[in-house]
N, C-alpha and C positions, 0 to 999 in steps of 0.2 A: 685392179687399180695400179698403176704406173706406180714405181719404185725408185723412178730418177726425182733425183733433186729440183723441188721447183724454184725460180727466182723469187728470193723476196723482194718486196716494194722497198724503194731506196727508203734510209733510215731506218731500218728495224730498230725496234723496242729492243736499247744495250743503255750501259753505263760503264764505259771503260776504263772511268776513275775508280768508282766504286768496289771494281777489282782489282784495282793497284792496291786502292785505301788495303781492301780485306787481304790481300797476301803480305803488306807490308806489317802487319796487325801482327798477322801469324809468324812472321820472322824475328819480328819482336817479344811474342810470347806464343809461346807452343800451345799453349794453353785452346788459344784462340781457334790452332786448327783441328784442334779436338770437337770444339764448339762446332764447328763450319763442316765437318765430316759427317756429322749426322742430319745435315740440313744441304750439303749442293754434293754436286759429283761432276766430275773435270769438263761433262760435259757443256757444264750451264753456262760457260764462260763465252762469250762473245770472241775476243780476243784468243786465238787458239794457245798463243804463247803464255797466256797466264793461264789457262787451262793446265798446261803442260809445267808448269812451274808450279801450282795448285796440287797437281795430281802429285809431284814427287816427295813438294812437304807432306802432304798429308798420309804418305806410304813411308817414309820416315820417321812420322810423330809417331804413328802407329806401330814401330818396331822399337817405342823407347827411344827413340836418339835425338838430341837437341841438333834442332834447323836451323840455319842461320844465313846469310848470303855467303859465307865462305866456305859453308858445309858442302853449300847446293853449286859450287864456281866447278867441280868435276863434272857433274852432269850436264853443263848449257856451256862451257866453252867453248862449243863444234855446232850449238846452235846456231844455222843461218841466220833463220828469222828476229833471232833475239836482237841480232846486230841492227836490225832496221832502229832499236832499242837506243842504242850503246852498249851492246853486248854485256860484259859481265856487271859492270857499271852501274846496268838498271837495277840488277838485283839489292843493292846498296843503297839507289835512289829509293826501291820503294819503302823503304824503313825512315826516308826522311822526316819526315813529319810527324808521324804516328796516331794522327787524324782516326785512322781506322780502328784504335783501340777504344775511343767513344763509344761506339756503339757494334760491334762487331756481329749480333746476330742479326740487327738490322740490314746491315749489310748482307750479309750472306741469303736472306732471307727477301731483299731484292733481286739480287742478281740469279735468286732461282726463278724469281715469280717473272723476269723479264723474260728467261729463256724459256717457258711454260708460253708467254704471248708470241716469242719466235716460234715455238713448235707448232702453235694453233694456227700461227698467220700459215706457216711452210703448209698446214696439211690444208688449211681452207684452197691454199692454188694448187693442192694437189685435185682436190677436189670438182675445184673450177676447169683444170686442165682437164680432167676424166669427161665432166660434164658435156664437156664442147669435145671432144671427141667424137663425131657421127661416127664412126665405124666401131663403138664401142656400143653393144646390145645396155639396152634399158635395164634388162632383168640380174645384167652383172653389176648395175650404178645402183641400183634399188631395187632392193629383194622384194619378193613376189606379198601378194596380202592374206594368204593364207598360212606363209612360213611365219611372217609376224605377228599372225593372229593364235595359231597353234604352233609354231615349233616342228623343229625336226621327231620326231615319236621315239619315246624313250623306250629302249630294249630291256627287258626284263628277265630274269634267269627263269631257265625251264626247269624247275623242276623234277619236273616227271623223267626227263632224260639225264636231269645228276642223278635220282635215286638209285641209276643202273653203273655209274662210276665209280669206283673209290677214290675219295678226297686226299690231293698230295700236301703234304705242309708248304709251310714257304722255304724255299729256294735260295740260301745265302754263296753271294760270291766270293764272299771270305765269313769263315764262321764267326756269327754271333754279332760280327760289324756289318757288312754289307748286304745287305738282301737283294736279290736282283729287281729288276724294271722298278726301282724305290729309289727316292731323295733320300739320302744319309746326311746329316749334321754334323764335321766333326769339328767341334771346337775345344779351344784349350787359349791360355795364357802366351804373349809374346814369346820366344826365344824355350819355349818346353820342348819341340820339337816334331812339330804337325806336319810340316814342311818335309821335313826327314822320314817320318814314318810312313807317310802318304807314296813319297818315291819308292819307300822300301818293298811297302807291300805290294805296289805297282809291277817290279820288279821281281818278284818274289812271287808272284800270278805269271808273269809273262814268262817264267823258265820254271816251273813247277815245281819248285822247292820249297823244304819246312822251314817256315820262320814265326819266328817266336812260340812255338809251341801248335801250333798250324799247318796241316797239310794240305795245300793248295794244289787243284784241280790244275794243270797248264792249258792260259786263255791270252788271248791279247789284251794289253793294258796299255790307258793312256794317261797321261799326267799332264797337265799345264798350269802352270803358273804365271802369274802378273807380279812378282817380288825379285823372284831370282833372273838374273844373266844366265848365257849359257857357260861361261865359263865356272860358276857356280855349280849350275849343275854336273858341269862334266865332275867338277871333284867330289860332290856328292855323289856320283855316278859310279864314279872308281872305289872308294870306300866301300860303299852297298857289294857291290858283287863283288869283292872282295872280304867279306866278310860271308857273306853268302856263299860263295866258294864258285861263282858264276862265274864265266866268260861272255865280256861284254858285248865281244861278236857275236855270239851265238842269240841276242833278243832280237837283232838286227830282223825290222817284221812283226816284231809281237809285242816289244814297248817302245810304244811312240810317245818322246817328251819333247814339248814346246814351249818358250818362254814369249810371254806378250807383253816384258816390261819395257815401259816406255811408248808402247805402243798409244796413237791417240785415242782408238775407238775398241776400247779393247772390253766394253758391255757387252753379255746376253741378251740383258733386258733393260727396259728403260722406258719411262712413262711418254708417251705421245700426248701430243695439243689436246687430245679429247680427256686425257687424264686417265686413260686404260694403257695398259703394262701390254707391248708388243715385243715381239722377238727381232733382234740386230741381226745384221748381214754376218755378224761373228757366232750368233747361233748357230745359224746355218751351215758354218762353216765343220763350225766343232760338231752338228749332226753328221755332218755329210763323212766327215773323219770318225765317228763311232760306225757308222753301219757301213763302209768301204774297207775298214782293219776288222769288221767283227769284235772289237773290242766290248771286253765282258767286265769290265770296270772303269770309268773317267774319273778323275779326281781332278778337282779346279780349284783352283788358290790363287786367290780366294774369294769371299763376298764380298765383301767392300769393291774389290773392284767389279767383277765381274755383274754385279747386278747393282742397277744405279736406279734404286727405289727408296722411297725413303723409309726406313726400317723402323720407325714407330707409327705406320700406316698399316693398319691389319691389312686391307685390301689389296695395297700394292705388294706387299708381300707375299701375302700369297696368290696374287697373278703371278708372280715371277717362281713359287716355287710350282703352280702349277703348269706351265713353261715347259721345264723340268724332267716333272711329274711323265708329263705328256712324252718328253723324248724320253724315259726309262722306260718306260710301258712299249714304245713304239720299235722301240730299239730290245730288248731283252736286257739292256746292262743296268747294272747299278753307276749311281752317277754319287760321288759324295765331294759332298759339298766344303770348303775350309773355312771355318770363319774362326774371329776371336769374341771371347767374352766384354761383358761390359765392366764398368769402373769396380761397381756393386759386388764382383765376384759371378755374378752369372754366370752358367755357364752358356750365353748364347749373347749377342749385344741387341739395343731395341729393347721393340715392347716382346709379349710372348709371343707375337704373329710368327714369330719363326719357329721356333719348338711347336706352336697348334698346328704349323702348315706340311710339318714333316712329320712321316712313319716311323723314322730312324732319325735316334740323333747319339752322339758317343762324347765324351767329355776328356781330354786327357791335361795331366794336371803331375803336378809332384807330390806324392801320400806326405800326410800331416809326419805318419809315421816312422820318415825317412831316418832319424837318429842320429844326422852328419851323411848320411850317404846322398849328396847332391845328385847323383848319375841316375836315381829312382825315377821311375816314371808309374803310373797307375792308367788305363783306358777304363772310362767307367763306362756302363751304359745310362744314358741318360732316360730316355724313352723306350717304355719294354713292348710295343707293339708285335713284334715277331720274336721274343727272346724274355729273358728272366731279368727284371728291376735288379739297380744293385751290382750287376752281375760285371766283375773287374780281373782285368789281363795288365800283371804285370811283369815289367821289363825294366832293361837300364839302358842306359847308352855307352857305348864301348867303341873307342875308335870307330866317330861315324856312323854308325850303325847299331840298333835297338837289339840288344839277348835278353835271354833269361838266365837265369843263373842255375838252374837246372841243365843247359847246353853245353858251362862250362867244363873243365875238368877236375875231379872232387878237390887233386890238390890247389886248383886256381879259386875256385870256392874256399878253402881254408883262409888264403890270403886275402882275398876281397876281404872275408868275415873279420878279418885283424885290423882292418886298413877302415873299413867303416868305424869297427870299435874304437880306433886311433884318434880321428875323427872327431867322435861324439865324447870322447874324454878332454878332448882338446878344446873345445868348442864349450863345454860345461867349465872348465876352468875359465877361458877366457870370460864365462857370463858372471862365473862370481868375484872378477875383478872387475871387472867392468860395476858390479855394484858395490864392491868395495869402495874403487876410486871417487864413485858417484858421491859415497858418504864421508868422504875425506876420512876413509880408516886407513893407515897405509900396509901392507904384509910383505914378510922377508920369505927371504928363500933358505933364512940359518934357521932350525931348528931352535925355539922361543916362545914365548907366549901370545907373538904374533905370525906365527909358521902359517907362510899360506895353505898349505893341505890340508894342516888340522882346522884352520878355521873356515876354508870352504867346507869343509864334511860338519859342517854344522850349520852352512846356510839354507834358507829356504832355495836359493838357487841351485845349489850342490845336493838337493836333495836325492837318494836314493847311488848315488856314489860316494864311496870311502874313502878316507885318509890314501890309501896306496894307488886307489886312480890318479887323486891329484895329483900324488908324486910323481906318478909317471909320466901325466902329461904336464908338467911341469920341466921335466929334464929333456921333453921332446921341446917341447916351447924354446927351452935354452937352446938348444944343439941347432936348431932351424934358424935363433937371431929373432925370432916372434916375440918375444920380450926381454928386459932390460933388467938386469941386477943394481941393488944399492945405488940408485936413481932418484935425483932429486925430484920430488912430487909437489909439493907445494907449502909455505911458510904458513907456520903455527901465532898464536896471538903474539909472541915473544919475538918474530922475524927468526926464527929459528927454522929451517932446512927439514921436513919429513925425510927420510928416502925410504925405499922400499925398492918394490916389481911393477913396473908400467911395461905398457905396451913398446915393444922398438919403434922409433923413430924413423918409421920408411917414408910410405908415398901419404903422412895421413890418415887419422883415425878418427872419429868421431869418439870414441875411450877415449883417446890419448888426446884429444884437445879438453875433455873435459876435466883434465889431473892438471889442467894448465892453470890456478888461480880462478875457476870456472870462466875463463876467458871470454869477453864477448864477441869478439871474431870466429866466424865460423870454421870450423876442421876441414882440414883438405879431403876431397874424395876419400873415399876409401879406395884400397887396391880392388880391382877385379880379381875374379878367377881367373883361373888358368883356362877355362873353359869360354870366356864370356872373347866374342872378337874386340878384337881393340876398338874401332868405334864407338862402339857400347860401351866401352871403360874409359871413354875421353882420350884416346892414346895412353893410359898406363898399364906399360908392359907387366907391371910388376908381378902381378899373379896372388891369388892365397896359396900363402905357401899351408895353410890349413887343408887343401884342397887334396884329396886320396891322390896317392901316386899313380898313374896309369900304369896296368897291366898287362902283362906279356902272358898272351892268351892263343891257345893253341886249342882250335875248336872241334866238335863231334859232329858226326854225318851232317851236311848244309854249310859248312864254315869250311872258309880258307883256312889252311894249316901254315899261315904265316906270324910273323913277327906286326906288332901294334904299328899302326902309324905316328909319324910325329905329332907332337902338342900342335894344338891351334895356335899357339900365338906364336911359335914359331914356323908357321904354316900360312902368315900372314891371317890370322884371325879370320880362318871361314866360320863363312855363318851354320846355328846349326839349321836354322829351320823349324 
């Protein structure tokens, strides 16, 4: 069958308000395009420009960060098309009204069902065009009556010629995570670092180095992404073998990274007019790129975009992971997949069609256990098909780049070991003020019968820390400016002045509005981390200054033997991934 584009009949089945109304909805409340991501995909839009406008809120909502028309004015200022619009203008106009927050899954839920009758009209004239074809055989327009009636004949294993082999296990291309010619799942929560660990391992295949406690067979590896730029990558790129102790020149050949963000048609797969899951010219692409580099691992990032099915349809689901399925087998590689969990915590988003459709799936996530140490990471297995339930690889993250703490050097391990403790003393004190102020008790820092150390070491909060933690993290708290001495907290039945220990007065606290009179205006943001990029923290630079010091780590066999790189935010807040 012909693979060009047929004409459709003027007037195709669109509603070009209906996608204004729906992205003007979602500019208005994010909420909305939460709602609309699980029901359209960029392609269902008539209008390519609101497709294209479509696709970047909802790759934004998805990373956490509030969309707006001035969020989105960097991405579409260089748009041609938009200008036929009023260029940035539209994006302002379409929040006019707000018409679209009525009913927003209605919407969304047209404008799929109209682009389902474009797909049907397009394949009906492709149909028609094949039909009329005379120089196209009958038996390639309509399979023969015997293949419909019985099928192609199912191959059956011989037996009698395995009894004479020995059985090999399965074959992983990275231990315990990837199995070869198998769909792997790895999901995790926004901004843990899927994105980063994915590049690393790719990279860590492609020049045959140990990382994270893994020694990698040297294979070609490829990575692409629909998130990052490539100026993104390049600095995640630099960090990784840098840390890895790699020269970047030398993958040149064996890791090939491609970014598809922005791109219009950047699907694997995507449901055709008949309502069956077919493979896009971009499969094809990304096959022809697996078995031309020999590549013995792809990693794609991620679902959402790359497969544009609707993810609580068992069926289309797994058409598309059978897709997949099909090029890992065909190909020898392992292909793993990136997605993110759902609201619920899941570790996969959707119904279960995605964990039933796949052999492998891995789950990475921050352990409950972390104690103040934010930089903790956990990879669990989620589905033990080839491998042991349960079974978890942990790591942290360290300028850039995923260790263990076994890699480090014992005296850089002692320090980590002080700097988490620091951390989690700090972090325990702030929680028994935080319930302090909540009860209008107020505590001093003089030695008294309201001494804060001695009476957190008597709260349920402070529980299983003593008087001489608090103290400590108390004089750290001062020495950082994290809180405030003999501070006015809030007026007694007599108009009388409490003061005590509040939080300082930075960018904002959700504590610190609440010592306000229980004030009913909301606390300003809180600070971000030092770790989190400033978009994600609304532009505040500020940082937790709670947040571990980065260390100066000088690494064993696999690791650059340099100096840390700079803090992200002053790094211009790259993302981790």
């Amino acid at each position: 069958m012909s693979t060009a584009v047929a004409h459709l009949p003027k007037g195709p089945p669109a509603n070009v308000e209906a996608e204004a109304a729906l992205i003007g909805a979602m500019l208005i409340e994010n909420d909305v395009g939460r709602t609309a991501g699980s029901i359209l995909s960029p392609s269902d839009f008539y209008e390519p420009v609101h497709g294209r406008i479509y696709a970047r809120t909802v790759d934004l909502i998805a990373q956490g960060r509030t969309v707006t028309p001035i969020s989105l004015r960097p991405d579409f200022e260089a748009d041609e098309q938009l200008k036929a619009f009023g260029g940035i203008a539209y994006l302002a106009r379409l929040t006019g009204d707000g018409q679209g927050l009525l009913a927003p899954r209605e919407l969304a839920e047209q404008i799929r069902d109209l682009a389902a009758r474009r797909r049907r009209l397009q394949w009906l004239e492709e149909e028609k065009a094949t039909c009329t074809d005379m120089g196209m055989p009958l038996r390639e327009i309509v399979p023969p009556a015997d293949v419909i009636a019985t099928g192609k004949a199912i191959e059956c294993l011989d037996l009698a010629a395995l009894a004479e082999v020995d059985p090999e296990p399965k074959h992983f291309i990275i231990p315990r995570i990837a199995p070869d010619r198998e769909v792997t799942l790895l999901t995790g929560g926004g901004a843990v670092g899927k994105s980063l660990l994915a590049q690393q391992l790719a990279t860590a295949l492609a020049a045959g180095v140990r990382t994270l406690g893994m020694d990698l067979e040297k294979a070609p590896a490829i990575y692409i992404t629909c998130e990052d730029d490539y100026s993104q990558l390049h600095w995640r790129q630099t960090h990784i073998c840098r840390a890895l102790g790699v020269d970047m020149a030398r993958l040149s050949g064996s890791l090939h990274i491609a970014s598809l963000r922005g791109a219009p048609d950047n699907a694997l797969a995507i449901v055709n007019g008949a309502g069956r899951v077919e493979p896009t010219p971009l499969f094809s692409q990304v096959a022809a790129l697996i078995r031309s580099t020999g590549a013995k691992i792809a990693f794609l990032d991620n679902l959402a975009h790359l497969v544009c099915v609707n993810e609580n349809d068992r069926g289309e689901v797994t058409g598309a992971i059978n897709l997949l399925n099909r090029l890992a087998s065909e190909s020898g590689a392992a292909i793993v997949l990136l997605g993110h969990p759902n609201k619920a915590g899941d570790s996969y988003s959707g119904s279960t069609a995605w964990l039933n459709a796949v052999r492998s799936q891995i789950f990475m996530s921050r352990p409950d256990d972390a104690d103040g140490d934010d930089d903790l990471r956990v990879l669990t297995i989620g589905k033990p098909n080839y491998t042991r339930a349960g079974e978890a690889l942990r790591f942290r993250w360290h300028e850039w780049a995923f260790v263990q703490d076994e890699d480090l050097p014992e005296d850089m391990r002692a320090q980590l070991s002080e700097v988490i403790r620091a951390n989690a003393e700090n972090a325990a004190f702030l929680k028994c003020l935080a319930s302090c102020t909540a009860k209008r008790r107020a505590v001093s820092h003089v030695n008294g019968s309201n001494y804060a150390p001695k009476i957190f070491a008597g709260l349920p909060e402070g529980k299983g820390h003593d008087r001489a933690v608090f103290e400590r993290a108390m004089e750290r708290l001062i020495h950082i400016g994290e809180i405030e001495l003999d501070a006015k907290l809030w007026q007694d039945a007599h108009r009388h002045w409490k003061q005590g220990i509040r939080l300082a007065e930075k960018c904002g606290d959700p504590v610190r509005g609440m010592a306000e009179n229980h004030a009913t205006t909301p606390a300003a943001p809180p600070c971000g981390t030092l770790r989190q990029p400033l978009a994600e923290t609304g532009g505040n630079a500020c940082g937790d200054p709670r947040a571990a010091t980065p260390l100066y780590t000088s690494y064993i066999e696999g690791r650059a033997q340099e100096a840390p790189s700079p803090s992200e935010v002053k790094d211009g807040g790259q993302d981790i991934g």
